[in-house]
PASEBA-1860 file (N, C-alpha, C; in nm, 3 decimals):
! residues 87
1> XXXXXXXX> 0.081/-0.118/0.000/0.000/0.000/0.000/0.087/0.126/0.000 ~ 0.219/0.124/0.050/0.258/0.232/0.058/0.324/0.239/-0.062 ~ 0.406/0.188/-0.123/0.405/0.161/-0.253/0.318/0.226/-0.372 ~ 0.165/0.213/-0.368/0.069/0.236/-0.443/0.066/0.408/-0.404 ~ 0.042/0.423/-0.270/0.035/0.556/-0.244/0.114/0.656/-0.293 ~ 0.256/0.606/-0.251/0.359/0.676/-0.291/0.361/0.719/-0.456 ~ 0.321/0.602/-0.534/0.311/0.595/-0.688/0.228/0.739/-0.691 ~ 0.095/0.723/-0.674/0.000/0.809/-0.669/0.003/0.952/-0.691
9> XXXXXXXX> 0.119/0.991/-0.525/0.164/1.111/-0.484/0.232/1.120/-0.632 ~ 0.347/1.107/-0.637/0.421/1.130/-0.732/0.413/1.154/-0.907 ~ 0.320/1.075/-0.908/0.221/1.124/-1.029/0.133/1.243/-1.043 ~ 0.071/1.264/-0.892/-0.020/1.382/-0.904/0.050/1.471/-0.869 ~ 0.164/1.507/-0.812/0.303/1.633/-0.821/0.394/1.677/-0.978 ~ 0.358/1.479/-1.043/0.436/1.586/-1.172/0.368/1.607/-1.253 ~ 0.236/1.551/-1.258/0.110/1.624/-1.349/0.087/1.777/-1.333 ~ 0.087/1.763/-1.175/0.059/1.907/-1.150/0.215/2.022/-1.188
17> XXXXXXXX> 0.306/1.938/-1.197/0.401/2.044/-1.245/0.493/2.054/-1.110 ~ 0.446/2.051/-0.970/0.511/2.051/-0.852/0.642/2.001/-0.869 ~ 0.708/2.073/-0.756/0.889/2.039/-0.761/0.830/1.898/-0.623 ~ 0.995/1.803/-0.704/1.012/1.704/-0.581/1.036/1.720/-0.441 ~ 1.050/1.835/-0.378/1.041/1.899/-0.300/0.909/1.891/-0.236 ~ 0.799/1.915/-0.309/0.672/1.915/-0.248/0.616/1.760/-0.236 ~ 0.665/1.698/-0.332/0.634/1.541/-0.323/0.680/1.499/-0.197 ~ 0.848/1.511/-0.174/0.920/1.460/-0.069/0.849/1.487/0.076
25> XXXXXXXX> 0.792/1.602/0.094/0.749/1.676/0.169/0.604/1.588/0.262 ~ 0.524/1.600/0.117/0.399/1.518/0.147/0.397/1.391/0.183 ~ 0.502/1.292/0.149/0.536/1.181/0.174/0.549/1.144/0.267 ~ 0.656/1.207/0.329/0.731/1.219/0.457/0.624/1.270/0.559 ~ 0.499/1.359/0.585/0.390/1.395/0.638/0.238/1.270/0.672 ~ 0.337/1.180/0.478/0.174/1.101/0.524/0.265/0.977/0.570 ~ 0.406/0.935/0.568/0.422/0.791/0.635/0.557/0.792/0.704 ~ 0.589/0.893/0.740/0.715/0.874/0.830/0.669/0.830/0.963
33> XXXXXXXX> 0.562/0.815/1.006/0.555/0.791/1.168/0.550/0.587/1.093 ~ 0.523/0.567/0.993/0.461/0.441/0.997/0.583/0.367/0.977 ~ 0.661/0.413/0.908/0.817/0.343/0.836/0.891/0.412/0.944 ~ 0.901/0.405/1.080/0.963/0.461/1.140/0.910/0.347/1.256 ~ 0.768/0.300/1.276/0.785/0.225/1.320/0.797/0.048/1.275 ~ 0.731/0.024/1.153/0.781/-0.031/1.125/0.931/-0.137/1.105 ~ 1.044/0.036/1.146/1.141/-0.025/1.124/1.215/-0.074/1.311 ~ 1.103/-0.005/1.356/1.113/-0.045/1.523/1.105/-0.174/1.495
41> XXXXXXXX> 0.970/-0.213/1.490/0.954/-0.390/1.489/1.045/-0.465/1.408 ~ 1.072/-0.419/1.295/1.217/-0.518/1.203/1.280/-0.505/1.298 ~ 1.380/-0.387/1.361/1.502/-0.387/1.417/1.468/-0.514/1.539 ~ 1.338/-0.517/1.643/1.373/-0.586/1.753/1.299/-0.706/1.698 ~ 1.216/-0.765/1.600/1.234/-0.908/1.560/1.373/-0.969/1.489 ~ 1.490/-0.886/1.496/1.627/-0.916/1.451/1.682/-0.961/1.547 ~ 1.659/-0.930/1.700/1.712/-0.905/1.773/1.644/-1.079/1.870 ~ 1.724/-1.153/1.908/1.675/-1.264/1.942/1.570/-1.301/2.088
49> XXXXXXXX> 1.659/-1.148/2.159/1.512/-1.144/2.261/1.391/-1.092/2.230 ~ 1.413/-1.015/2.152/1.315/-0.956/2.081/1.176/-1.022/2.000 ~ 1.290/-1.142/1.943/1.172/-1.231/1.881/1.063/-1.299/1.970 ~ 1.140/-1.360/2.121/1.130/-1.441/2.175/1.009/-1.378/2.232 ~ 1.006/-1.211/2.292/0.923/-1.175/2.304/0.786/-1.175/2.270 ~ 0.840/-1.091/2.099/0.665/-1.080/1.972/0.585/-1.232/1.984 ~ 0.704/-1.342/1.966/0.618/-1.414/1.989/0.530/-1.432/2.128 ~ 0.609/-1.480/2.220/0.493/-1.508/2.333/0.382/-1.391/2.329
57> XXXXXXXX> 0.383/-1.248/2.289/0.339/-1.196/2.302/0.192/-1.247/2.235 ~ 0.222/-1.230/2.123/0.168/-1.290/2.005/0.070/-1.397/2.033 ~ 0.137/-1.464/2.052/0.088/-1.597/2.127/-0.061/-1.605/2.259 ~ -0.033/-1.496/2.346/-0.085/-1.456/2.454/-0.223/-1.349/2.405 ~ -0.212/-1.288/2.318/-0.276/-1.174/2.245/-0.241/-1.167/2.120 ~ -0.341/-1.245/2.022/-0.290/-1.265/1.915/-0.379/-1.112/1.834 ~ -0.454/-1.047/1.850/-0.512/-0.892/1.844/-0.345/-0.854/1.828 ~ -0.252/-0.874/1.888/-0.171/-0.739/1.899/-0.100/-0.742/1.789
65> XXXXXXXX> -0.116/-0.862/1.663/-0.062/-0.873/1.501/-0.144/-0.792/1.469 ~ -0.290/-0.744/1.477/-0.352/-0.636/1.337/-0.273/-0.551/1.406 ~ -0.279/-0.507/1.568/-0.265/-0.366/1.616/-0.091/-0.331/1.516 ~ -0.032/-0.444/1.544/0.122/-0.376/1.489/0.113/-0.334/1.341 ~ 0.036/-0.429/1.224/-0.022/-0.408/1.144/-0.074/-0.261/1.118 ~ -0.141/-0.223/1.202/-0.228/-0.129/1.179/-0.181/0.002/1.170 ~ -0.055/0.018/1.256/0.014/0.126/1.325/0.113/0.140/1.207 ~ 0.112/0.019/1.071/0.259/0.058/0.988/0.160/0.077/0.898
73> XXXXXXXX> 0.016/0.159/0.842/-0.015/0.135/0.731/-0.048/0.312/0.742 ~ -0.040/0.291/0.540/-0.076/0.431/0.529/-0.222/0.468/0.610 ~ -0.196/0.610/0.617/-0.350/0.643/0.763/-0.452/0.665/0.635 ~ -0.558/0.651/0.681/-0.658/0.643/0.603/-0.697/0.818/0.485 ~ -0.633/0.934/0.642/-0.706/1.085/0.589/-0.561/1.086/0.497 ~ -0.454/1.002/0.508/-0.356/1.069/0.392/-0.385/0.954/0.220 ~ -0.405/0.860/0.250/-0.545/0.808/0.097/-0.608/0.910/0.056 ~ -0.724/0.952/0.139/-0.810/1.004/0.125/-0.796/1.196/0.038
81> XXXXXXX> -0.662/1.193/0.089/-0.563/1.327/0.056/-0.542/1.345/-0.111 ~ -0.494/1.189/-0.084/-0.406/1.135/-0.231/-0.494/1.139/-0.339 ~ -0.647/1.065/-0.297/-0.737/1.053/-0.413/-0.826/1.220/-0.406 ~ -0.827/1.286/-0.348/-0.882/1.408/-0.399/-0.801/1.532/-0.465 ~ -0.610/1.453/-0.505/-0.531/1.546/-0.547/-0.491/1.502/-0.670 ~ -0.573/1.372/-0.712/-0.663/1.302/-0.826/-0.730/1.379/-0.922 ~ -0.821/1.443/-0.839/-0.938/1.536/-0.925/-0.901/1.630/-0.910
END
């Protein structure tokens, strides 16, 4: 998804003529909190206590896979951004 989004942005900045500057900008506004954590959870499922953790965790509260899920995806009002900079 972020992937698709990102495509999106970047298309509707150089249609519109916008410098990469404003792309970079918007990007970074709609998913730096998510690829930031994201790269929390890579770094400590690398990490062997770490794993040992997610799992039992996991295991104990298996809800807390969408929640981590949920917390790395593009947010819904920056979609919603993307497709009205569409029209």
């Amino acid at each position: 998804m972020v992937a698709l989004h990102s495509g999106v942005v970047a298309a509707t900045h150089y249609l519109a003529g916008s410098g990469a500057g404003n792309y970079h900008r918007q990007i970074r506004h709609d998913i730096a909190s998510q690829i930031w954590r994201a790269g929390l959870l890579y770094r400590a499922s690398r990490w062997a206590p770490g794993q040992r953790l997610f799992m039992g965790w996991a295991g104990l509260t298996p809800r807390s896979l969408s929640l981590a899920a949920s917390l790395t995806r593009v947010p819904p009002s920056a979609v919603t951004r993307a497709m009205g900079l569409m029209s």
